[in-house]
N, C-alpha and C positions, 0 to 999 in steps of 0.2 A: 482545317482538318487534313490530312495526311490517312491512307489506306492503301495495303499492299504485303508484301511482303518483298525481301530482296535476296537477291541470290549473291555467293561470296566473292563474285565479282562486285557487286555493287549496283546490277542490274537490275530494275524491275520485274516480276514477274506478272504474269497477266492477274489480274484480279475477274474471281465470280462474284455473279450477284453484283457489279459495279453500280446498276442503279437502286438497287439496295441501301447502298452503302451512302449515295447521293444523299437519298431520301431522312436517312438517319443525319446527315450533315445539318440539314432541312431541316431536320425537327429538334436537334438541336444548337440551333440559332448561328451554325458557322455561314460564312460571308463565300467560303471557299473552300473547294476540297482537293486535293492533289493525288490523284492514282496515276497507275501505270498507263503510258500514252497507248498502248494497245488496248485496254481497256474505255480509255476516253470518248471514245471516236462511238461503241456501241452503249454507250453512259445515257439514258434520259435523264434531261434536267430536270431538279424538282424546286420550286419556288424560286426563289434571289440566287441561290446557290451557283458561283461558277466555280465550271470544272474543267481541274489543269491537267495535262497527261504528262508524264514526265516519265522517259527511259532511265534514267541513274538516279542513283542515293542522292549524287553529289548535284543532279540538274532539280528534284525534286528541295533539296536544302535551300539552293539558290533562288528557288522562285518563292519558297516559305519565306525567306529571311528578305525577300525584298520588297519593299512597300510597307514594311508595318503592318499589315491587317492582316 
């Protein structure tokens, strides 16, 4: 799962409610979820769910598209 928003750089912006948003990952059955790495760090984990932080569009794509899951 992927959460955020991005600015027309291409930067993450900080995400609210980031374990929120965990949670909702959680309950519905994603393995992983990717927000802004400013966001990450104050993220509670909820169940299996890891959580990636990622400053850019293009470092948050990279880490989607690698490994398959």
């Amino acid at each position: 799962a992927l959460a955020g928003e991005t600015g027309l750089g291409g930067e993450l912006r900080p995400l609210r409610r980031s374990s929120e948003r965990v949670r909702e990952a959680a309950r519905h059955g994603f393995r992983k979820i990717i927000i802004p790495r400013s966001s990450a760090r104050s993220a509670q984990r909820s169940g299996d769910v890891e959580v990636l932080g990622a400053a850019s569009l293009s470092e948050a794509l990279e880490m989607a598209l690698e490994g398959g899951s």
